[in-house]
Every structure is written in structure tokens, then in C-alpha cells.
N, C-alpha and C positions, 0 to 999 in steps of 0.2 A: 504494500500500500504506500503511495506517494503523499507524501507531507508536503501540503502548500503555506509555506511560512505567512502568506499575505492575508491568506480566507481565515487562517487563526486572529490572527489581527484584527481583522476587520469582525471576527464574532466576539472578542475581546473589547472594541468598542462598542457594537451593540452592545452586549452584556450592559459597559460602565454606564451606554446610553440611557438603559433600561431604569439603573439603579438609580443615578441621579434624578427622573423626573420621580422617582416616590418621592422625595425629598424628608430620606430619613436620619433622624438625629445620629439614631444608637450607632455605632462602630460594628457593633458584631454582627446585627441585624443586616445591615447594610453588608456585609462580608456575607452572610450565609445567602443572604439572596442573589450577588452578584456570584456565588461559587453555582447558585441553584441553577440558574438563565443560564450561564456560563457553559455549563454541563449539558444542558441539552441541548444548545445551539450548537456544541460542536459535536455530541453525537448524532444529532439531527443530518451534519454535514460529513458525518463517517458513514452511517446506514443508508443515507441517500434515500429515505423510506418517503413517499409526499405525505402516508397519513402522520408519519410520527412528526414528520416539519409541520404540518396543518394545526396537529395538537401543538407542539411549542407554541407556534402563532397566540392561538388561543389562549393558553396559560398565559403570553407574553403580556396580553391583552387583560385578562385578569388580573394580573399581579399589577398593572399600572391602572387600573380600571374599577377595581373589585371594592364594593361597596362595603361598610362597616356593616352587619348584621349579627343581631343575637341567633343562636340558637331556636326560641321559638319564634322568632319570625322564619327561619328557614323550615321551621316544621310547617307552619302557617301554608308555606308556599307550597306544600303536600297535598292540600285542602283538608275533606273530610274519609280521604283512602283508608280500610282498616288495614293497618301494617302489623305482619309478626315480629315478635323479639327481635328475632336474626336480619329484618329491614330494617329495623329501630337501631340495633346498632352500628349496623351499616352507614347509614344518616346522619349516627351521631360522631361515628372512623372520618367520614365524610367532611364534616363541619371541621373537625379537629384540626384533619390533614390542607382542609381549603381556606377555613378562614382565619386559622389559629394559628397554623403553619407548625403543628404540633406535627411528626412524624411517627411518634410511635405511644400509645395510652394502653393505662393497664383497667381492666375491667371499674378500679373503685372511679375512673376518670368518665368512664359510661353510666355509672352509677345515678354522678351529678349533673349529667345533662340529663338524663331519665327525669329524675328530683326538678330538675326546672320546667320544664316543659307541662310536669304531670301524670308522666306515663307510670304507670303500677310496676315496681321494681319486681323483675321475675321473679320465684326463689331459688335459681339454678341459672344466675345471667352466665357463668363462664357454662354452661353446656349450651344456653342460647349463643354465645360465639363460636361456640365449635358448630353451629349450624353453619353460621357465614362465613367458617373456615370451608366448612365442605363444599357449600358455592360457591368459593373461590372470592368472593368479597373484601375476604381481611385472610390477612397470616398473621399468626401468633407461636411466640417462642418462649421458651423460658429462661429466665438470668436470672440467675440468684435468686433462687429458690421464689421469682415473681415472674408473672404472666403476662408477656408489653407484646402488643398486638401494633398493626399497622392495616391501611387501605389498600388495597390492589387495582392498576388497574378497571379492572374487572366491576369490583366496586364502585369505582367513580362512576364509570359509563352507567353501570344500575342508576345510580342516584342521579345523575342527571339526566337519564332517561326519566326515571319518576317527576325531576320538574320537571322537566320538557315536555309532559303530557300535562300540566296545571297551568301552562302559558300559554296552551292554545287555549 
């Protein structure tokens, strides 16, 4: 594979391009999300994939675009759909990973969106995420002797599919 020293460059300024218009105080903040853009614009430019550059596009567009919202205003945006446990936490991997820019929550962090929103806390939510591990939604590993889960994928596409049928 041939390394074009100039197209890194040039994804290196977007990137910084990117970073600059949030116009963020924090240092680290601004480090993790210029490493974030940074990474898939130049995977984007190794895989040569158009849906995986379409997706960047979009995230690019998100991440400069993307509105403050709570948690039950994202449920809100669901309407009145009955959803099982394993789409509830899907939802709530969802919210974490998109508006929180949380990467990875262990169940008691599903717990408290549960608690906000209103939802009836299961009595078995780590077997309701082994539901949305088996659809392929979330992965979940264990460290030190605790359970930190993450969105897939797979996941996102659900749940934006979910709003994307409440905006027409």
C-alpha cells in the first residue's frame, strides 16, 4: 500500500478544521475528538469504502452540528413505540456513545438513565444486555471483576432507524 504524504495532510487539516469550529475550551476534549475525526478520515481514505466515507461525512456533520439533548427528550423522539429491555438499553449505549461521547458504560450507568426517563428497572438488566449482546447491539467484557459494555455498529443503525421512522 502506497502512503500519500499530502492526502494525510490534508485529513490532518480537516481533522484540526473540524475541531476548531466546536470551539472547545477543554484540552483533552479537544485532543480526543481531533484523535476521533482524525481516525476515521484516514481510515475512511485506506478502505476507500463510499459507505464508511458517507458515514464519516455524517458523524463529521454531527459532531459540528449535534444538538444538546437530554436523554428523555431522545426517548421522547421514540414517540409512544413499546420497546423491550434489550431496545431500552440499546437507546440508552446509544445516547451515551452519541451525545455523551461516553465509549464504554457498565450496567449501574443504564440503571440511571432507566431512573430518568421512568422506565421500570428490570430485575435481571445484565441478562437484558446479554439480549442486545446476542443482536449484536452492544459488546460487553469484563475488567476487573466489572461488566463495561459499549454500542456496535449495529446498534447505532437500530436506533437510528427507530428515529428515523418518528421523523416521518
Amino acid at each position: 500500500m502506497e502512503i500519500n504524504i499530502e492526502e494525510i495532510k490534508e485529513k490532518i487539516k480537516k481533522a484540526t478544521d473540524i475541531v476548531n469550529s466546536l470551539n472547545v475550551e477543554n484540552s483533552t476534549t479537544r485532543e480526543h475528538v481531533f484523535q476521533a475525526v482524525l481516525t476515521s478520515l484516514l481510515v475512511s481514505a485506506i478502505i476507500e469504502k463510499p459507505y464508511l466515507s458517507q458515514r464519516i461525512e455524517t458523524k463529521e456533520r454531527m459532531i459540528t452540528t449535534l444538538p444538546e439533548i437530554t436523554f428523555p427528550e431522545l426517548v421522547k423522539k421514540l414517540g409512544k413505540r413499546k420497546l423491550s429491555n434489550a431496545e431500552k438499553i440499546t437507546i440508552a449505549a446509544y445516547y451515551l456513545h452519541v451525545y455523551l461521547n461516553e465509549r464504554e458504560f457498565t450496567i449501574d450507568k443504564i440503571k440511571e438513565l432507566f431512573k430518568e426517563v421512568g422506565w421500570k428497572i428490570p430485575g435481571n438488566l445484565s441478562r437484558d444486555a446479554d439480549v442486545s449482546v446476542k443482536k449484536a447491539y452492544i459488546h460487553c467484557k469484563r475488567k476487573k471483576n466489572r461488566k463495561f459494555c459499549w454500542i456496535t455498529n449495529t446498534g447505532i443503525k437500530y436506533v437510528e432507524g427507530l428515529l428515523g421512522e418518528n421523523e416521518e
